[in-house]
C-alpha positions in Angstrom: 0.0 0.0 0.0 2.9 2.5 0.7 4.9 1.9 -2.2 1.8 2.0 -4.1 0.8 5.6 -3.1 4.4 6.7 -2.9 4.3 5.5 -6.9 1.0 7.4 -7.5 2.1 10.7 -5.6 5.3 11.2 -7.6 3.5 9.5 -11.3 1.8 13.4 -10.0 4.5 15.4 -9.2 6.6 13.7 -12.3 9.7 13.8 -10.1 11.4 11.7 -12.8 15.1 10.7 -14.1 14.5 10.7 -17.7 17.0 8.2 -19.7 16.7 7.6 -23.0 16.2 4.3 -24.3 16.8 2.9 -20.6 14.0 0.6 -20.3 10.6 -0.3 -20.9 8.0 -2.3 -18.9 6.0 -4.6 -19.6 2.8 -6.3 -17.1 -0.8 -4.4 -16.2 1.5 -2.2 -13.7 3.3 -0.4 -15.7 1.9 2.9 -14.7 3.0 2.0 -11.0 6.4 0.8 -11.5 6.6 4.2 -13.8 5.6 6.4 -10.5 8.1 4.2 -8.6 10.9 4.7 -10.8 10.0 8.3 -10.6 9.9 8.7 -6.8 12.9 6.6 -6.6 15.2 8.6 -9.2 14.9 11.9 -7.3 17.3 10.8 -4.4 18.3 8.1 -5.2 18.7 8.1 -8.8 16.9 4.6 -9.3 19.4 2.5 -8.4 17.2 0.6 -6.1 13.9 1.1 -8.3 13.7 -2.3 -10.4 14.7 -4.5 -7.2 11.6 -2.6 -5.4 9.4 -3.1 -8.7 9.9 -6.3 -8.6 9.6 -7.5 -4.6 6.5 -5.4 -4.4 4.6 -5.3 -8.1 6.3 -8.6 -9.5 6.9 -6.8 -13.0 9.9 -7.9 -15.5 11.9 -5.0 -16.7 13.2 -5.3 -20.4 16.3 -3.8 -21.6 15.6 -1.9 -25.0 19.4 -1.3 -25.6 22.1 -3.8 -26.7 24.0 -1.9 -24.3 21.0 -0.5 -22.3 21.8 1.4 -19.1 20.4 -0.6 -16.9 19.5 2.1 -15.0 22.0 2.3 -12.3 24.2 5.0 -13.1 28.3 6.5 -12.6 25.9 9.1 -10.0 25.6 6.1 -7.4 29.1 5.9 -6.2 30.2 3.2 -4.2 27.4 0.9 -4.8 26.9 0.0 -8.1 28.5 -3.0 -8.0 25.8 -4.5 -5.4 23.1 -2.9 -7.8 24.4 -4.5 -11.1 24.9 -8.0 -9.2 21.1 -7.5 -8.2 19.9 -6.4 -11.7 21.7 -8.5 -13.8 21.2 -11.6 -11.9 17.4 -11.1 -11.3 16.0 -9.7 -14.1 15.6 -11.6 -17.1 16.6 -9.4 -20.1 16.2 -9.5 -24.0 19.2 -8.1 -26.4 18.2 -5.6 -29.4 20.7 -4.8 -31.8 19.1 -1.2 -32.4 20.3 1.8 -31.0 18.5 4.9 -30.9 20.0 8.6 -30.8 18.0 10.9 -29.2 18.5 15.0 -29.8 17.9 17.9 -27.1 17.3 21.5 -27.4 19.8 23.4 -29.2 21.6 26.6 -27.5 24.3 29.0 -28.3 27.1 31.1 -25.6 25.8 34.3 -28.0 22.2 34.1 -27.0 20.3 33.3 -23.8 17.7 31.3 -25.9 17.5 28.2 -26.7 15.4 26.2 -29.6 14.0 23.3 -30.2 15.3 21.1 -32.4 12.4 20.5 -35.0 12.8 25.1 -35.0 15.8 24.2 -37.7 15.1 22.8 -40.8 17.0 19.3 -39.8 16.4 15.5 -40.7 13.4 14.7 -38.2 11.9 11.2 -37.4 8.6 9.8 -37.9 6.3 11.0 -35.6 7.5 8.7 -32.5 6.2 9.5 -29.3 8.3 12.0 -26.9 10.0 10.8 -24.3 8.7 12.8 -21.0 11.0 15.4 -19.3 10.5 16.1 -15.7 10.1 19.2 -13.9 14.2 19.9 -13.4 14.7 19.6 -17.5 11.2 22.2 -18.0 12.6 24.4 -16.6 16.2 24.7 -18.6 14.4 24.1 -21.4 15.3 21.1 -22.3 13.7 19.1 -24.8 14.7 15.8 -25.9 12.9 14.0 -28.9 13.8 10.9 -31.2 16.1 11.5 -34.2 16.1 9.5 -37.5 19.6 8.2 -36.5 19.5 4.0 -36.1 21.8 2.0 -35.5 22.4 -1.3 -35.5 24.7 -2.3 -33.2 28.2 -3.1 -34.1 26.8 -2.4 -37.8 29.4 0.0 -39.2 27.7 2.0 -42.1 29.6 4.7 -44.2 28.1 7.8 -45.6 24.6 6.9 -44.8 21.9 9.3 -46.2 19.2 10.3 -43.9 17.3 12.8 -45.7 17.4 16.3 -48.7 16.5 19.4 -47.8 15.4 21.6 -50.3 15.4 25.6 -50.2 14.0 28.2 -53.2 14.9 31.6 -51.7 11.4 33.3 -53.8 9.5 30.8 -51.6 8.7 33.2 -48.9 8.6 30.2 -46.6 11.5 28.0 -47.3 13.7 31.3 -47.4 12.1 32.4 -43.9 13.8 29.0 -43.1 17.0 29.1 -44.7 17.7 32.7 -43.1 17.1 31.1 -39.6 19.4 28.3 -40.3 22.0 31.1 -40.6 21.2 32.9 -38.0 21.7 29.8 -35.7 24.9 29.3 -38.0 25.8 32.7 -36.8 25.3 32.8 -33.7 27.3 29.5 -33.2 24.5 27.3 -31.8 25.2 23.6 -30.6 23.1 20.3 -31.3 23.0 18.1 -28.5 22.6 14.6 -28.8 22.2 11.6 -26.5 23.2 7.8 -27.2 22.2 5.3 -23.7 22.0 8.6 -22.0 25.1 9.8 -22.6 26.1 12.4 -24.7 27.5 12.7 -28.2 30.7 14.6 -27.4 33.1 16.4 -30.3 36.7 16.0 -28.8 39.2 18.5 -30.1 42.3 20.0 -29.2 42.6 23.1 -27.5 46.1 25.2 -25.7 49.1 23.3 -24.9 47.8 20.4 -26.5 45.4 19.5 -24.5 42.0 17.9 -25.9 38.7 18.7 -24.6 35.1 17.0 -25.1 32.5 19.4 -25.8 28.9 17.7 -25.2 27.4 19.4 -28.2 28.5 20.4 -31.3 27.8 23.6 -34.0 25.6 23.8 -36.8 27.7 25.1 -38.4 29.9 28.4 -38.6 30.2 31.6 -40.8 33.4 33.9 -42.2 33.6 37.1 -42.3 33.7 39.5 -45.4 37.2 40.4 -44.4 37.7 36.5 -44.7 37.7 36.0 -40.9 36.5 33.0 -39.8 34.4 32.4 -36.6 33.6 29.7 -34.3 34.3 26.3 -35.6 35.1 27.9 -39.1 39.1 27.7 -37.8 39.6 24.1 -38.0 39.6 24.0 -41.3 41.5 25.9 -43.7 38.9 25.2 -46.3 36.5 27.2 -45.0 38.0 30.4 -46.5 35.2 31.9 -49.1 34.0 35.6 -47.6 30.5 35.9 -46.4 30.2 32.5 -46.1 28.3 29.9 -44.0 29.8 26.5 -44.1 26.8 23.9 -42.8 28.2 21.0 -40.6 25.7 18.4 -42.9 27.5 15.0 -41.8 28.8 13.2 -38.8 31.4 10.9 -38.3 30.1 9.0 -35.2 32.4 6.4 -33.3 30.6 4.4 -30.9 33.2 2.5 -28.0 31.9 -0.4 -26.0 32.9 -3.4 -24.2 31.6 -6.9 -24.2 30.5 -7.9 -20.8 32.5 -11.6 -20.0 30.5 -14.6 -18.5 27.2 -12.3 -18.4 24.6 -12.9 -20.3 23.8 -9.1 -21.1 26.4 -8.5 -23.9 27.9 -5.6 -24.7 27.5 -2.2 -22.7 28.4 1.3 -24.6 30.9 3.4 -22.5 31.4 6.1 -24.8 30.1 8.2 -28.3 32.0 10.7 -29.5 31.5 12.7 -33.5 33.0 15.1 -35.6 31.1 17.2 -37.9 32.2 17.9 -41.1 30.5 20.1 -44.0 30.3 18.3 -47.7 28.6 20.1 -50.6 27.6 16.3 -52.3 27.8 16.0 -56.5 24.2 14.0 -55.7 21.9 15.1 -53.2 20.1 11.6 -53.7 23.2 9.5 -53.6 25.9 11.5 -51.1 29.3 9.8 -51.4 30.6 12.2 -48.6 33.5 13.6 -50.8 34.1 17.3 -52.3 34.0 20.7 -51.4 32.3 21.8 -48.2 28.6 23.2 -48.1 29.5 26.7 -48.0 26.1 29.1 -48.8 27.1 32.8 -49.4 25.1 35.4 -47.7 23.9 36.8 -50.4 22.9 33.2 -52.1 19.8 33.6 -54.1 17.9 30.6 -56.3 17.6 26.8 -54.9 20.0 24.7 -52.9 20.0 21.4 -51.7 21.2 20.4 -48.5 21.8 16.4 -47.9 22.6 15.1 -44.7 24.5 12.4 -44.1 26.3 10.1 -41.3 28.6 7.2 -41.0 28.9 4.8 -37.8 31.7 2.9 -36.3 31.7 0.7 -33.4 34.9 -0.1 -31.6 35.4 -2.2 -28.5 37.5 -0.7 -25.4 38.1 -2.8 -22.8 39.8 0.0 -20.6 36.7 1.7 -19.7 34.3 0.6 -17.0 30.6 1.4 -18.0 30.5 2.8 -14.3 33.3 5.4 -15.4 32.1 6.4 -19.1 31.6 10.4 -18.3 35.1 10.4 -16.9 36.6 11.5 -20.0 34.5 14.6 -20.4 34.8 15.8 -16.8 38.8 15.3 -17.1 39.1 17.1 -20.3 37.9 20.9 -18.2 41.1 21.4 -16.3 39.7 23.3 -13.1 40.7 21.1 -10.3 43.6 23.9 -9.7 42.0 26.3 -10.0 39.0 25.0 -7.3 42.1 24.1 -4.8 43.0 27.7 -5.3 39.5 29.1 -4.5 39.3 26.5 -0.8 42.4 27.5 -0.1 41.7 31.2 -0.5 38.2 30.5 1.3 40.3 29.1 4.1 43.3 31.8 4.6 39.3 34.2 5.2 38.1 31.7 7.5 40.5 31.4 9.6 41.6 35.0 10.2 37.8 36.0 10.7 37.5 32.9 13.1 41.0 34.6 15.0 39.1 37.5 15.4 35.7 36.3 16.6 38.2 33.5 18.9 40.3 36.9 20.6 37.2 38.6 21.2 35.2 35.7 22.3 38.3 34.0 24.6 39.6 37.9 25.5 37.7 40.7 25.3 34.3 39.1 25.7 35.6 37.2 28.9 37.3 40.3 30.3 34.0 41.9 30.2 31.9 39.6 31.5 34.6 38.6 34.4 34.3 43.1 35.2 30.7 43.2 34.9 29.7 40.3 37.5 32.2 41.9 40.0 30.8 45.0 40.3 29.1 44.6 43.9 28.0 48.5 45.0 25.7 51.0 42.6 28.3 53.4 42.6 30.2 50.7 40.0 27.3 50.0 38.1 26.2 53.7 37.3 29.6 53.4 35.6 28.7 50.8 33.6 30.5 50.6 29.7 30.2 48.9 26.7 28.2 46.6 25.4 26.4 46.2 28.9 25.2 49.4 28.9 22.4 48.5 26.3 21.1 45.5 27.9 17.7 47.2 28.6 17.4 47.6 24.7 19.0 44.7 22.9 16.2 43.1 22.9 14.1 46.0 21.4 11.5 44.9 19.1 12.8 46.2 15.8 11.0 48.9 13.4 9.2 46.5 10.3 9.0 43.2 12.3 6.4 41.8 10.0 9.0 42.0 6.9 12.2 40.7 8.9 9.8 37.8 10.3 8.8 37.1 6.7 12.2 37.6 5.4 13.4 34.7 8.3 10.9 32.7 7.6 11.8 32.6 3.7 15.5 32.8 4.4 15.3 29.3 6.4 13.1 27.3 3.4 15.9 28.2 1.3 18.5 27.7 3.8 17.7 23.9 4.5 16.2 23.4 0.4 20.2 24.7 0.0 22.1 22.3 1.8 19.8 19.3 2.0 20.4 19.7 -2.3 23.7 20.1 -1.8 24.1 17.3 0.5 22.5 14.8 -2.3 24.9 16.4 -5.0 28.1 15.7 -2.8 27.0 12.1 -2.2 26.8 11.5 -6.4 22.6 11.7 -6.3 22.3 14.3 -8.9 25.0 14.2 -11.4 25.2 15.3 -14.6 23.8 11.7 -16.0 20.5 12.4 -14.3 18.9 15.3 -16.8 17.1 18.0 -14.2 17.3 15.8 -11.4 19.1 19.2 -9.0 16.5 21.5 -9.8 13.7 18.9 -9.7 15.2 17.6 -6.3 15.1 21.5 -5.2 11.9 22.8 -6.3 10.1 19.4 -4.7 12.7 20.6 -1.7 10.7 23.8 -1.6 7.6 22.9 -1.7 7.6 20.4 0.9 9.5 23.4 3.3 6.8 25.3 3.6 6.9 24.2 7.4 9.7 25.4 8.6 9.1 28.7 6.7 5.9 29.5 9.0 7.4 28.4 11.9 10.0 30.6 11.8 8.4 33.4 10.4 5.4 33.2 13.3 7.8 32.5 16.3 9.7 35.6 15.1 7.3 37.7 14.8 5.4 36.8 18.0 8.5 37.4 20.1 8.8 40.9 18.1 5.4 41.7 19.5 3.7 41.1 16.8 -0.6 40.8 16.8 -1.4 40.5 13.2 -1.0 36.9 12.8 -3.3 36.5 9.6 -1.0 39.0 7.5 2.4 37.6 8.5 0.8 33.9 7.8 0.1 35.3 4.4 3.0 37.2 3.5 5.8 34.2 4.6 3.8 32.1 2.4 3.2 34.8 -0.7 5.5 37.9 -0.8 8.8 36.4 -1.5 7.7 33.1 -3.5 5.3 35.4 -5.4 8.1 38.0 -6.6 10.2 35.3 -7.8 7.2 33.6 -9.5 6.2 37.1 -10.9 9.6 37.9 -12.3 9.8 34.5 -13.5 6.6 34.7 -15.8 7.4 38.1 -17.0 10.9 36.0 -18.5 8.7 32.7 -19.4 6.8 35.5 -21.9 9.5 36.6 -23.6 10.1 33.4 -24.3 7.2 32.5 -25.6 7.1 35.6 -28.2 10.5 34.4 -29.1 9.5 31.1 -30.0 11.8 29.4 -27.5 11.6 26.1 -26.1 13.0 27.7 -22.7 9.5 29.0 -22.5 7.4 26.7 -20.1 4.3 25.2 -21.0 0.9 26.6 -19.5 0.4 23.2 -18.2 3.4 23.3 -16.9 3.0 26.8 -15.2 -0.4 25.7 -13.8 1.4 22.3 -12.0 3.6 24.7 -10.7 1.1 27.2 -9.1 -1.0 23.9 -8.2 2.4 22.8 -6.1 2.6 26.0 -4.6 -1.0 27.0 -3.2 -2.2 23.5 -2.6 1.3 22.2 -1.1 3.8 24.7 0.4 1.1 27.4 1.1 -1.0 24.6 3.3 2.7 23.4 4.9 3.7 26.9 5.6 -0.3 27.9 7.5 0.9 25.0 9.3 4.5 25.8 10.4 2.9 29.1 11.7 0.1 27.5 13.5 2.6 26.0 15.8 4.8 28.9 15.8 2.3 31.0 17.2 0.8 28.4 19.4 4.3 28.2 21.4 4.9 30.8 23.5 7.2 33.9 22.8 11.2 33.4 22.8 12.4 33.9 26.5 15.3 36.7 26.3 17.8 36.5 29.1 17.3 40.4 29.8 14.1 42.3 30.6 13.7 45.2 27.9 13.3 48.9 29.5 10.0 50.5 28.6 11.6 53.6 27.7 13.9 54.0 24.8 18.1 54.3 25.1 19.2 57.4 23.1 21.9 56.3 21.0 25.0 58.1 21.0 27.0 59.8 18.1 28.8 57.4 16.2 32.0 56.9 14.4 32.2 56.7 10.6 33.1 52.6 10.6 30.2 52.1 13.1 27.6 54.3 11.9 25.3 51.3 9.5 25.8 52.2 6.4 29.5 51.2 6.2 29.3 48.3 8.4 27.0 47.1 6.1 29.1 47.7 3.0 32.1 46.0 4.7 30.3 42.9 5.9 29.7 41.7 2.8 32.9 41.7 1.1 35.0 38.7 2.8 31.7 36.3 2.5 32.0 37.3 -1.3 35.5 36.7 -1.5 34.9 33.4 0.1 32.9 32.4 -3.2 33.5 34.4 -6.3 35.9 32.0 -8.0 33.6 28.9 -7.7 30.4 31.9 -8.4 32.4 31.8 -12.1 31.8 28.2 -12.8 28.3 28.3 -11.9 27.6 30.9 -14.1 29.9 29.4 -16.7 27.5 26.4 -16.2 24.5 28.4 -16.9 25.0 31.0 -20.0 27.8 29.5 -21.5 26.4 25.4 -21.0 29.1 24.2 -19.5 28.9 20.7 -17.5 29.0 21.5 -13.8 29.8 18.4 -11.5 32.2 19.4 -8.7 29.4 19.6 -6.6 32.1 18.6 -3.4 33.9 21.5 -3.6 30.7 23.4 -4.2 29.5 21.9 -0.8 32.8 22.8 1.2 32.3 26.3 0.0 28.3 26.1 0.6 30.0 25.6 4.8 32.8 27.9 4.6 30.4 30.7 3.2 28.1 30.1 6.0 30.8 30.5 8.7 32.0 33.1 6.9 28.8 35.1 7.1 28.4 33.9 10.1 31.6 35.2 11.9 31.7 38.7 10.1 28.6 39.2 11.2 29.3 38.6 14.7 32.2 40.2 14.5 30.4 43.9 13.8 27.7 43.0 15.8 30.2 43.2 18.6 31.8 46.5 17.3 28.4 48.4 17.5 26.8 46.9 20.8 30.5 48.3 22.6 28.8 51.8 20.5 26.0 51.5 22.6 23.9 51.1 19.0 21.5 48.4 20.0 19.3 48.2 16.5 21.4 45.0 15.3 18.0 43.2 14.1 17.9 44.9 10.8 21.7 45.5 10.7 22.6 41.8 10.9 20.4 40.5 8.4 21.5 43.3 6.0 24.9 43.0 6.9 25.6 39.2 5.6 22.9 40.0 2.9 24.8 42.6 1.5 26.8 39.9 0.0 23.8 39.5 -2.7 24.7 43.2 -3.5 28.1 42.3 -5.0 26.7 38.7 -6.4 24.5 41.1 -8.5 27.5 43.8 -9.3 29.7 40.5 -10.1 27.0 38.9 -12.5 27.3 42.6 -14.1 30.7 42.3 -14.8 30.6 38.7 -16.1 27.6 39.7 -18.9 30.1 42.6 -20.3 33.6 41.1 -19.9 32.4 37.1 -20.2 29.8 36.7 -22.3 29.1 37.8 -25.7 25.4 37.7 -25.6 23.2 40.2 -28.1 20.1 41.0 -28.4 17.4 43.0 -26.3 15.7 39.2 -25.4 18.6 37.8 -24.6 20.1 40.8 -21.9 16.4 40.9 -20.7 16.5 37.3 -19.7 19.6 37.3 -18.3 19.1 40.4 -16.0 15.6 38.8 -15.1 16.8 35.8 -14.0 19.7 37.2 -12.2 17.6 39.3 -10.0 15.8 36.2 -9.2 19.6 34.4 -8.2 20.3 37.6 -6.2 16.9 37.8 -4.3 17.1 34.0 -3.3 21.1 34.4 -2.0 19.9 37.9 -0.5 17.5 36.0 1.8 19.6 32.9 1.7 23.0 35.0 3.2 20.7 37.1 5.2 19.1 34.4 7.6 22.5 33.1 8.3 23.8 36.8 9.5 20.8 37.1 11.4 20.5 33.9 13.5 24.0 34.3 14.4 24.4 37.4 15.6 21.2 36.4 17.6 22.7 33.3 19.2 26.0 35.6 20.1 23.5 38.3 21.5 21.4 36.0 23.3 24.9 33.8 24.9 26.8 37.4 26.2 23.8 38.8 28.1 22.7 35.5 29.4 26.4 35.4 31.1 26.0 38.9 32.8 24.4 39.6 36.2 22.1 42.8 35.9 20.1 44.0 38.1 
């Protein structure tokens, strides 16, 4: 009965692992075993899902693949060996010789949008049903749909026609195509394709020798009319007519496996990789892949015909495990250096700002406290000093409680969605092999937070004094969700009047507002109904009824400028690994250190932690007691320079044009910033008020 609604709720929620060509099922629950794999893929990327299927719904599992995957994948490490042992000895399993090649969305480093793959003019299939993408791949816009590429495996076929294209440039519609074919041409975008779930990669040499495997290939590329060619255009000297576009119309694709030994299974493929190569054929009908390449001028007027073609080879490789096939791709971007640098760097800021906090803690703080409780007659404590003096107001109720309770309460769902993500990532759970699975595995995250987010935003605001209940209940569960979901429609529009397959699907959209008001906004009315049922935060000190004036205050105390200053060394802590996560985004780069991401994730929390304390301290010995406010702004502030760093990157990085395309990126970049604002700002926050509440519990006052 459990694994039965567990299968139905996530068949639902389409928490799902998508992998081409893995599997299909066969008996009367296959709709079940479908919600199971679903449920199971999210954390634990299925590699328990057909044992399960089987104990509890007695289906078979049949392998569509000569070389299918089996399901268990390189992202459960340390255990696949006990899952393939399972698998392969339980399940009974029937060998096809065909191999399918599936083809994704195609996207470009020059614009932020990305196309389908049926938008180009290409070679399509039959109309074959669509494999389903879940909610991670939606929203990158991903799109993955069967090719007319079959193989048969270990089949080796040499210059194999697939289909003609045929263009008249005074057919309004055929020349409406053949401009946008250029325009993708120009703007260098990439095909990528997908063989057993991994991709088609085009390995080529870059500086020093050194070869790296790009996970998509061009369309094509285009020189100048001073005869300078761009993109892909360099490696070959061919390409070399002014004005030109030169279309990348064939592939050479080599296919690598190995033939699994006293196993019944056969033969498992470990690795695709292609080149693409541009032939302007004698006969369209009967391409013998020889000749000039396809070059079509600019200013080309009057009909062309465009054939493509592909040959296949299969070549066995013992060497590489199938548990190890992505290893190439990951080893050919050399940034383990340059990650050691950034920790390293990270570390030389933690520890200094943990000396700091340590002296003041171990020396000053002590000193302090040791003076204060010694002070026996009223003549010594009318000369009280320092951060003492304000104990009557520290725990002031501060000016726009509602928002800061909201803000907490907001801060925390995205505090724990953060790390409990993270966490999964670190352990292997989400790799790059699982298409959408991080973002699928942190929306779901989100929505099931809702919790904790009232909770913390009611108990806040209850011990801040707060009576209107009804309004904070509403605003922690609407204000900051419904600003991001606000800015993120306004994007998902442009999208759609650009024809982008970025742009979400109104069914989509409405699961998503379904998710929201009918899960997290239910959780969160119920994290704030015990929130406000417990009774207020105890503070160690009784609060005065009237006011402290506050004093004059120096320049480096005065908020402003502590605020400015906090920020800096939590930013320092992360810029360098802030680079390849943005490099991951806009410029579709393969993200998968996700361990060192995780070390910083800690080391930027005790970072913002520590700094925050550290200034806290500075302006409670001013006698300024309004740290509420100051200590949530002062670790946010490091949002501030994510946002003036993301700046920087679009102008000196990227070389993205178009209004769309700078839209879109600025939109979704307010979007980052607002989530790490709240995200940086809850840390600040709850420790400076653990380090408030420890000092004055220590201090005897009268």
């Amino acid at each position: 009965m459990t694994a039965s609604l567990s299968c139905l709720f996530c068949y639902i929620l389409q928490v799902s692992s998508f992998r081409p060509g893995s599997f299909t099922v066969s008996g009367q629950f296959k709709k079940c075993l479908c919600g199971c794999w679903r449920l199971l893929s999210f954390p634990l990327q299925g590699c328990c899902c057909e044992i399960l299927a089987r104990s509890f719904l007695s289906v078979k599992v049949e392998s569509k693949l000569a070389s299918s995957s089996r399901t268990c994948d390189v992202s459960c490490p340390g255990w696949p060996s006990v899952v393939f042992f399972f698998f392969f000895f339980f399940f009974p399993l029937s060998l096809k010789s065909e191999i399918e090649l599936f083809v994704n969305r195609l996207d470009s480093v020059e614009s932020v949008l990305p196309y389908e793959y049926t938008a180009f003019d290409f070679c399509s299939a039959p109309s074959e049903k669509r494999p389903s993408e879940n909610l991670g791949q939606v929203l990158f816009g991903e799109r993955i749909e069967p090719s007319p590429y079959k193989f048969k495996f270990r089949v080796n076929e040499e210059c194999s026609h697939v289909c003609t294209k045929n263009y008249n440039t005074e057919k309004q519609e055929e020349k409406i195509k053949l401009d946008f074919l250029k325009k993708g041409m120009l703007l260098n975008y990439q095909h990528h394709w997908i063989v057993d779930n991994m991709p088609v990669t085009w390995c080529y040499e870059v500086e020093a020798s050194q070869k790296f495997c790009n996970p998509g290939f061009p369309i094509g590329c285009y020189v100048t009319e001073a005869s300078q060619p761009k993109d892909a255009c360099v490696v070959n000297t061919d390409f070399n007519a002014r004005d030109t576009f030169y279309l990348f119309n064939h592939v050479d694709i080599t296919i690598f496996y190995h033939v699994v030994e006293n196993e019944a299974a056969g033969a498992r493929l470990v690795t695709a990789k292609m080149q693409p190569r541009s032939f302007k054929h004698t006969n369209s009908d009967h391409p013998d892949c020889t000749g000039e390449p396809m070059g079509i001028n600019n200013k080309f007027t009057g009909e062309l015909k465009v054939a493509y073609t592909y040959s296949v080879k299969f070549v066995e490789d013992k060497n590489i495990r199938w548990a190890s096939r992505w290893d190439y791709i990951l080893e050919s971007m050399p940034h383990t250096n340059i990650q050691w640098f950034s920790i390293m760097n990270s570390l030389v800021i933690v520890l200094f700002l943990s000396g700091m906090v340590a002296m003041i803690m171990l020396r000053t703080l002590h000193k302090d406290i040791a003076r204060y409780n010694q002070m026996d007659s009223v003549e010594d404590a009318q000369e009280e000093f320092g951060w003492k003096l304000v104990h009557g107001d520290v725990f002031r109720p501060p000016r726009k409680g509602m928002l800061l309770s909201v803000f907490l309460g907001s801060g925390t769902q995205i505090f724990i969605m953060t790390f409990v993500t993270l966490f999964f990532a670190c352990l292997g759970f989400l790799s790059p092999a699982n298409r959408g699975a991080l973002m699928t595995c942190a929306v779901v995250l989100w929505v099931l937070l809702g919790t904790p987010a009232g909770y913390v935003a009611a108990r806040f605001y209850k011990s801040f004094g707060g009576e209107k209940w009804k309004t904070n209940v509403l605003l922690t569960a609407f204000l900051c969700p419904g600003v991001v979901f606000a800015d993120f429609f306004l994007m998902n529009l442009i999208l759609w009047g650009e024809g982008s397959s970025a742009a979400m699907p109104f069914g989509t959209l409405v699961a998503i507002l379904a998710l929201w008001f009918c899960i997290s906004v239910p959780l969160t009315f119920i994290g704030a109904y015990f929130g406000f049922k417990r009774s207020a935060i105890e503070h160690p000190v009784r609060t005065n009824q009237i006011p402290r004036q506050i004093p004059e205050q120096s320049f480096y105390t005065r908020p402003l400028p502590g605020i400015i200053m906090g920020g800096i060394l939590p930013f320092g802590c992360i810029f360098i690994q802030l680079f390849f996560i943005l490099n991951s985004i806009w410029s579709h780069q393969m993200y998968y250190m996700f361990g060192f991401l995780f070390l910083v994730f800690i080391i930027l929390v005790i970072t913002c932690s520590e700094a925050t304390i550290l200034l806290c301290y500075f302006h409670l010995c001013a006698e300024d007691y309004h740290w509420q406010w100051r200590s949530f702004l002062t670790s946010g502030f490091t949002a501030i320079y994510f946002l003036v760093y993301a700046i920087h990157y679009f102008y000196s990085k990227l070389q993205i044009s178009g209004m769309a395309s700078t839209i879109l990126y600025f939109g979704y970049t307010m979007i980052m910033a607002l989530i790490f604002f709240l995200f940086t700002g809850t840390i600040g926050f709850f420790a400076c008020f653990w380090f408030v509440t420890k000092i004055y519990s220590v201090v005897k006052v009268d």
